[in-house]
C-alpha positions in Angstrom: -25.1 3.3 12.6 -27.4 3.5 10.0 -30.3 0.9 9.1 -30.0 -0.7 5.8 -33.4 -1.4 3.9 -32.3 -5.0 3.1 -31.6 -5.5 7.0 -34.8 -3.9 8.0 -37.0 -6.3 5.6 -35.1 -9.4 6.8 -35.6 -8.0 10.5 -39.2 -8.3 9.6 -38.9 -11.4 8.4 -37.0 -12.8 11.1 -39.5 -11.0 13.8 -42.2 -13.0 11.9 -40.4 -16.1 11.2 -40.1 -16.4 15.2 -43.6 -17.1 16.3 -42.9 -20.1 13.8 -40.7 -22.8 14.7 -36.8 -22.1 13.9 -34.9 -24.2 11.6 -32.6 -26.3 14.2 -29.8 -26.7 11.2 -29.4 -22.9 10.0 -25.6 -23.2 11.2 -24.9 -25.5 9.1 -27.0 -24.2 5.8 -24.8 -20.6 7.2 -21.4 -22.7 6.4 -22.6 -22.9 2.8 -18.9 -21.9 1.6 -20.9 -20.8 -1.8 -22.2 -17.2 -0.1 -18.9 -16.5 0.4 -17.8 -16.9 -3.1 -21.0 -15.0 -4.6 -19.3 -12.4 -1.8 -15.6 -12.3 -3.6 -16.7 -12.4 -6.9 -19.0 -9.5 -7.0 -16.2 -7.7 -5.1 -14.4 -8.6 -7.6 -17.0 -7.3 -10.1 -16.9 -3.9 -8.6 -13.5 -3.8 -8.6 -13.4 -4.1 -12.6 -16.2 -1.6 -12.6 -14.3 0.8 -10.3 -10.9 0.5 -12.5 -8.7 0.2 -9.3 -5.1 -0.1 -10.2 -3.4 -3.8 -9.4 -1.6 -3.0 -6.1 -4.9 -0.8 -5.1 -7.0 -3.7 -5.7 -4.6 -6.5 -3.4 -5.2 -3.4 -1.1 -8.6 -3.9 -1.3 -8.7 -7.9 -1.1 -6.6 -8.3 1.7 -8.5 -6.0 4.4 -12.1 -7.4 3.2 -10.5 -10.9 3.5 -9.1 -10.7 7.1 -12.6 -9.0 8.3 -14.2 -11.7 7.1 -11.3 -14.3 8.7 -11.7 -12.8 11.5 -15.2 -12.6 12.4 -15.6 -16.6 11.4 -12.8 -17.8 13.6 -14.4 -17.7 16.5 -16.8 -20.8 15.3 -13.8 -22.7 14.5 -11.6 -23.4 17.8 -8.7 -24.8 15.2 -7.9 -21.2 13.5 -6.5 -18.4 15.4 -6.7 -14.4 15.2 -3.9 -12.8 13.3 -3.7 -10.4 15.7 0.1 -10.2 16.4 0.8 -11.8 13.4 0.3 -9.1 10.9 1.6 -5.9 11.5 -0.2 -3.3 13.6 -3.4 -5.4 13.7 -4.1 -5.4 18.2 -6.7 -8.0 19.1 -10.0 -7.1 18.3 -13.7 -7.6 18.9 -14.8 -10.8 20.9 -18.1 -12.7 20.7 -19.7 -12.7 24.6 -19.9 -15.7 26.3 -22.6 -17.9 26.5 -24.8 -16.8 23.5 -25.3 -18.1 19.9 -23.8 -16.5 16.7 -23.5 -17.3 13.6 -20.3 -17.0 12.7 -20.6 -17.5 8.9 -23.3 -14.4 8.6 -21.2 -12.5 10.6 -18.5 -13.4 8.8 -19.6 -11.9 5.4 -21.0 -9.1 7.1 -17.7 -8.0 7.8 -16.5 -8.7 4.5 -19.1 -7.0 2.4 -18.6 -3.6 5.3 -15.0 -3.6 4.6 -15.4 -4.0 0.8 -17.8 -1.5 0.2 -15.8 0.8 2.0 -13.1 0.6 0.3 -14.8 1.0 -3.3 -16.4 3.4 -5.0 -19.8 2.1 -6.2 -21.5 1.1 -3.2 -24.8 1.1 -4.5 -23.2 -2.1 -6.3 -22.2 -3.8 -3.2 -25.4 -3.1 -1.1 -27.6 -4.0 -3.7 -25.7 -7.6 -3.2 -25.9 -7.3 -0.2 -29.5 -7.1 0.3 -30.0 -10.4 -2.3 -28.1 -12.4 -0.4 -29.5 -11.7 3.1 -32.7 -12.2 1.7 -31.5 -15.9 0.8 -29.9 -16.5 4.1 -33.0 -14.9 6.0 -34.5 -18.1 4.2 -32.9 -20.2 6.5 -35.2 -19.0 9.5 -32.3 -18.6 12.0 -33.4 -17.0 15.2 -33.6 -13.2 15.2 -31.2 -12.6 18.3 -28.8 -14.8 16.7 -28.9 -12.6 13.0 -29.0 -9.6 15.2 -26.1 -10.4 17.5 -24.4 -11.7 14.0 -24.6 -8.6 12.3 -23.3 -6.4 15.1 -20.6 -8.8 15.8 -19.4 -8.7 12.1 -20.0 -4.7 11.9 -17.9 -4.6 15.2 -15.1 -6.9 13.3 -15.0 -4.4 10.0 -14.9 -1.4 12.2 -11.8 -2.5 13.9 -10.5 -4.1 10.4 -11.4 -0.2 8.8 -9.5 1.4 11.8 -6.6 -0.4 11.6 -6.4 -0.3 7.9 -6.3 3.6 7.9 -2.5 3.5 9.8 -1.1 2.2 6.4 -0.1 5.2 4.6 -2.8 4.8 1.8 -4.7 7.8 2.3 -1.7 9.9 2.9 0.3 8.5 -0.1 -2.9 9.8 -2.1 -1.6 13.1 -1.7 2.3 12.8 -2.5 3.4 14.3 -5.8 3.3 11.8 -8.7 6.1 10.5 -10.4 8.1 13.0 -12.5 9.4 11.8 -15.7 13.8 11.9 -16.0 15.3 12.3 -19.1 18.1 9.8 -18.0 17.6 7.2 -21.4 17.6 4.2 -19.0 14.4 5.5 -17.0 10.9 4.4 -17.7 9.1 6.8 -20.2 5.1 6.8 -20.5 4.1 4.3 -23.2 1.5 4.4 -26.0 -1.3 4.9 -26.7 -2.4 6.7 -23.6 1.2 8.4 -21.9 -0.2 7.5 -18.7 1.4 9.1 -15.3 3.6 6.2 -13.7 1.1 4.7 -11.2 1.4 4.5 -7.8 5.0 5.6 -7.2 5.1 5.7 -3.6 3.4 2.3 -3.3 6.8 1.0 -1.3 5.7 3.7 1.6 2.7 1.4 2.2 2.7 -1.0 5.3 3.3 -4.3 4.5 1.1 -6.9 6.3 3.3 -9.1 7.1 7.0 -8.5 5.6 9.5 -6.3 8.3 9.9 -3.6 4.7 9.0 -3.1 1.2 12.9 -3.3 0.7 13.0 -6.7 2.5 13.7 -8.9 -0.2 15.7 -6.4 -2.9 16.0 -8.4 -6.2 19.6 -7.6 -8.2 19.7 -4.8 -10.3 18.8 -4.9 -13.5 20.7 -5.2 -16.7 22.6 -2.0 -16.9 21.3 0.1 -20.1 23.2 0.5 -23.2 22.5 1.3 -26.7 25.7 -0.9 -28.3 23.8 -3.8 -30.2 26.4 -6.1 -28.8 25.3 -5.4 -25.3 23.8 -7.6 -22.7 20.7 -5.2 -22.6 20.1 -5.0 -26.0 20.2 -8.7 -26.4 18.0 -9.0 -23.8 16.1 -6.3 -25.4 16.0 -8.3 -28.9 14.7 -11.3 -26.8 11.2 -9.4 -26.6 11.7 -8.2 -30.2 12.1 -11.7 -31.5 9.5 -13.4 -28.9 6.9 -14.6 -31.2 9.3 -15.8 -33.7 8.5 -19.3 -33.7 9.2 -22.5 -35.6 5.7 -23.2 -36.5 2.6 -21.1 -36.5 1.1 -23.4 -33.7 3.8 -22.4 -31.4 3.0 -18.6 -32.2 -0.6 -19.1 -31.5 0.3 -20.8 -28.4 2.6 -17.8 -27.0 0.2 -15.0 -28.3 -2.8 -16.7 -26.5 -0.2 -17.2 -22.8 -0.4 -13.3 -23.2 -3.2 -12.4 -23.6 -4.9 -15.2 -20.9 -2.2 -13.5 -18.3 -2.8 -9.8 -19.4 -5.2 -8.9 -16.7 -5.1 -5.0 -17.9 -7.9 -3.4 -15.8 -7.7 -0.4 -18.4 -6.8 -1.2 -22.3 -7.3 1.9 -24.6 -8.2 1.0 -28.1 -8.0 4.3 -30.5 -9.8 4.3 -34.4 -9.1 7.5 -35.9 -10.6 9.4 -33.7 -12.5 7.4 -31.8 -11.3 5.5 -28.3 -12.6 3.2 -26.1 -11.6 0.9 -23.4 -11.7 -2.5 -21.7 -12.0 -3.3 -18.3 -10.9 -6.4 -17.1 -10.1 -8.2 -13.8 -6.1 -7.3 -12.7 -3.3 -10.0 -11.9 -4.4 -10.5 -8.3 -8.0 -10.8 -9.0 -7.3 -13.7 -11.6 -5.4 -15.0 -8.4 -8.3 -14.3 -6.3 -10.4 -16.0 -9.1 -7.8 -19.3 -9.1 -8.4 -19.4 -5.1 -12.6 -19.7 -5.7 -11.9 -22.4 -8.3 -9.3 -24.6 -6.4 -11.2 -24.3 -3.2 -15.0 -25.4 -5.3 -12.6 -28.3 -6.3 -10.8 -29.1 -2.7 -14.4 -28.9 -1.5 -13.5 -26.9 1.1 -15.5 -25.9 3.7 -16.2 -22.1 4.3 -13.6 -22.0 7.5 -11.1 -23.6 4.9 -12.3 -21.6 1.8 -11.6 -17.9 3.4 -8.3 -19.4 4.8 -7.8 -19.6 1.6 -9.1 -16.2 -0.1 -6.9 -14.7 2.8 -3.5 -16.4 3.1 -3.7 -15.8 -0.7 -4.4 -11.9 -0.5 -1.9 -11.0 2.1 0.6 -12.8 0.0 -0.5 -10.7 -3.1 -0.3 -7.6 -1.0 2.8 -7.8 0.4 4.0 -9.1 -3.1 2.8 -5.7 -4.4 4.9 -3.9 -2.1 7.7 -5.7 -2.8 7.6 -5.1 -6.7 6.7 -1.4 -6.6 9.5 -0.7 -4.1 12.1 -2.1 -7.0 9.7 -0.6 -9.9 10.2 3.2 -8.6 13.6 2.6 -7.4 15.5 0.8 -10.5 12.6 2.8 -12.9 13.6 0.8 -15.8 12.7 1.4 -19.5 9.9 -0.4 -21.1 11.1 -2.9 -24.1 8.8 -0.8 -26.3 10.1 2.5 -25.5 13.3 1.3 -26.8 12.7 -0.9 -29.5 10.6 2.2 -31.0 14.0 4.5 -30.5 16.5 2.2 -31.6 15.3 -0.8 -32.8 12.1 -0.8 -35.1 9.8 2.3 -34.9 6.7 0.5 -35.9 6.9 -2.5 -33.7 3.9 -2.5 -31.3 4.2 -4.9 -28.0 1.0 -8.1 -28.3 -0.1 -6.4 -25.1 -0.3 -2.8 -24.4 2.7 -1.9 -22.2 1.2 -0.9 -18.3 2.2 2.7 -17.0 4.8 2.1 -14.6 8.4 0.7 -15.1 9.6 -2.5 -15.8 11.6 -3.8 -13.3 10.8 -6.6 -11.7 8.0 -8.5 -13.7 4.6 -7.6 -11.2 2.9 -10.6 -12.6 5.9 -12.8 -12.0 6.3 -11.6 -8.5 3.0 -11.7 -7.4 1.6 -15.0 -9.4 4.6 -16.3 -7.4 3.7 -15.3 -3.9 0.2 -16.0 -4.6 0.7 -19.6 -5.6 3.1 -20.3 -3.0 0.4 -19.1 -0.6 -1.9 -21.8 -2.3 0.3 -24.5 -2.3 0.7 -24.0 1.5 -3.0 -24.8 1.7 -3.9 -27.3 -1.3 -0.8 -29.0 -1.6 2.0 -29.2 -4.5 0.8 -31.0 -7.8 -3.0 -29.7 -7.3 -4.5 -29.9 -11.1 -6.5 -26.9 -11.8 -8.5 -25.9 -15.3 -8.6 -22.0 -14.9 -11.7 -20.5 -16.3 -11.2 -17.1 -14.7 -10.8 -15.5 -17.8 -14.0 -17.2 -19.9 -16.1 -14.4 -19.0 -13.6 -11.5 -21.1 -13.7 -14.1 -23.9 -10.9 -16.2 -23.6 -10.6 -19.7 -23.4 -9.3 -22.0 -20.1 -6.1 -23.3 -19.2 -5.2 -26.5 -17.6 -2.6 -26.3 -15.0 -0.8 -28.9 -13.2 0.3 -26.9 -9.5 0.5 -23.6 -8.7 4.0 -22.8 -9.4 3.4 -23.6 -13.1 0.4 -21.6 -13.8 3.1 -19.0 -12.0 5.3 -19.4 -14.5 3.6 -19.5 -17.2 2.1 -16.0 -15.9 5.7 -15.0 -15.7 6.8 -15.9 -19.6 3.5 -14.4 -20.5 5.2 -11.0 -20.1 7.8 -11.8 -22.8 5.3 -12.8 -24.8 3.6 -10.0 -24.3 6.3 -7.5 -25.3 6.6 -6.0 -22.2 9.5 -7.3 -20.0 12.8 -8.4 -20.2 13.5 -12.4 -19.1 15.7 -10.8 -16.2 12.4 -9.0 -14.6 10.8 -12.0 -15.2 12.9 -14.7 -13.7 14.6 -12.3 -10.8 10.7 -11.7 -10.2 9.7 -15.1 -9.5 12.7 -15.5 -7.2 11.7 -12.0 -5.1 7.7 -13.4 -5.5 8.7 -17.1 -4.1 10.5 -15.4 -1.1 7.6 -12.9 -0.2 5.5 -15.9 -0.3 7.4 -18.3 1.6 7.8 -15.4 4.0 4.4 -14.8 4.6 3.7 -18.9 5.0 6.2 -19.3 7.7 4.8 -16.0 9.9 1.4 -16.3 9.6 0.0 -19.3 11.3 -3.9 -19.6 10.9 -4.6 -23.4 12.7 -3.8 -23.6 16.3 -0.3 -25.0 17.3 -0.7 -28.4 18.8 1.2 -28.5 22.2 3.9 -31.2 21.9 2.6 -31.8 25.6 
């Protein structure tokens, strides 16, 4: 184990701090549910930096997110471990008996050791890392108690890190990608880019809590035909004709739906010969971003406010899993692939199409899990104005539950121009029962005995 220059410093601090008098209420500044947001959103932050895919990032969320549930838990004698809950995770670490932690500083040690693991720029995450312990070293807790803090939460991500490696991810880094079929129903890569399908084998993943990726199989799509008088193609002509509206204020109003739901972590923009691209936040981090602002206005405590941040990522994993499974397995055309073939060869999608195929809708099916996951917590009819996407220049949205900020993320995707409704509404259904899935197996709060 390595010593961090941040940690060293505040050791010194501490080490100093003792021969003055301790601050008797540092638990309770600790519980400042605030550090832990700072924690998520610069995670976040790297994550847009890093350009991890969507299902990579839930990846990513989830394991940080049960380090850190696990190392606060054992301050809060309501919540249980998830050990046995989630698959493959065996009990882990426990605090020794008899002397004092603080579990919220343990807690985000284990959150920020997980997450910089699993990212590329580091540098980014220690460097936060060493600004926040230097607030919390402000506190003036006793240096045993940061000390046994910190090696409790390193001992939490190790075992978090250790488990997380049995998942397939490293391995499926090395399977072949996806090779493109000239069957005319399967997906084809889009412009402007061509992409490689991404993350084909995501379905070989293991879920966290569902028994299988092909647990909850939506129906088949729409089968493909080119006869203008098919169900497909009017289906297809529904994306065609989805800004057509009967006033210009209506337009507005869809074209600005997609583009507050597009969460592209990767948007190409070619001049000539020029290109560039944009990196913004993807569809579970604008989740991830709705869980921060919900829990600010719940007031939840920090105990409360990683329930949160957790319940909601396992659900987006899993969702994730779900989708890609029928993604790669029905590998669907994208509308714009055949609108440009048989339609209209100059009509471009409002958003740019992603690269992997179409069936089911990933935004329908993981908005859906997702805010079935936070309706578990907050409750149904919980008013929300979502500001997540303010800082990439667009404005907020007001919301009156969960499920219909999910839905509008679904339609978004017809606006958009890249799904059919049948993607959309058969992936709210397979989202809503992912979701519900994971809410009835994984029980955080103790079980009151009926004795």
């Amino acid at each position: 184990m390595y010593l961090k220059k941040g940690l060293w410093l505040m050791g010194l601090i501490l080490l100093v701090g003792a021969c003055e008098k301790s601050n008797p209420n540092f638990q309770e500044e600790a519980k400042n549910p605030e550090y832990f947001h700072r924690s998520m959103k610069q995670l976040s932050d790297v994550i847009v930096h890093d350009i991890f895919s969507p299902p990579v990032a839930s990846r990513i969320y989830a394991y940080s997110s049960i380090a850190a549930y696990e190392a606060l838990r054992p301050g809060f004698p309501d919540y249980q471990s998830l050990a046995g809950q989630i698959n493959g995770l065996e009990p882990g670490p426990q605090p020794e008996a008899g002397q004092e932690y603080c579990f919220p500083l343990a807690s985000l040690q284990a959150f920020l050791t997980v997450g910089r693991a699993l990212i590329f720029s580091e540098e980014k995450m220690k460097a936060f890392e060493e600004e926040l312990y230097a607030e919390l070293g402000a506190i003036n807790m006793p240096a045993e108690a940061w000390d046994r803090s910190i090696a409790y939460g390193d001992a939490v991500a190790k075992h978090i890190l250790e488990w997380s490696a049995g998942d397939m991810y490293k391995q499926t880094r090395t399977f072949p990608k996806y090779s493109i079929s000239e069957d005319p129903a399967h997906w084809q890569p889009t412009p402007p880019d061509y992409m490689d399908g991404i993350e084909p084998n995501w379905n070989k993943i293991r879920p966290l809590v569902l028994d299988s990726a092909a647990q909850f199989p939506p129906p088949p799509p729409t089968a493909f035909s080119t006869d203008m008088s098919s169900q497909f193609m009017k289906e297809t002509m529904e994306v065609y004709e989805a800004l057509k509206a009967e006033t210009p204020a209506e337009h507005e109003e869809r074209v600005a739906i997609a583009k507050f739901w597009d969460c592209n972590p990767y948007v190409s923009h070619h001049t000539g010969h020029v290109m560039y691209a944009t990196k913004k936040i993807t569809p579970g981090g604008h989740w991830v971003g709705i869980t921060q602002i919900v829990s600010k206005k719940a007031g939840a405590d920090m105990m409360k406010t990683v329930e949160a941040y957790t319940l909601t990522s396992i659900a987006l994993f899993d969702a994730f899993i779900s989708c890609w499974d029928e993604k790669y397995r029905s590998i669907l055309i994208r509308p714009e692939t055949v609108i440009n073939r048989y339609i209209d060869e100059n009509w471009r999608p409002t958003l740019q199409t992603p690269p992997f195929p179409e069936y089911t809708s990933g935004h329908s099916v993981i908005s859906r899990a997702a805010a079935t996951a936070l309706t578990s917590i907050f409750g149904d009819n919980f008013q929300f104005t979502d500001t997540t996407e303010e800082e990439y220049g667009l404005p907020a949205r007001t919301f009156n539950s969960f499920f219909e900020a999910s839905d509008e993320a679904a339609v978004s995707r017809l606006y958009g121009g890249i799904h059919y409704k049948p993607a959309i509404y058969n992936g709210v259904a397979q989202g809503e029962k992912v979701g519900r899935f994971v809410v009835e197996h994984v029980k955080m709060k103790q079980q009151l005995s009926s004795n």
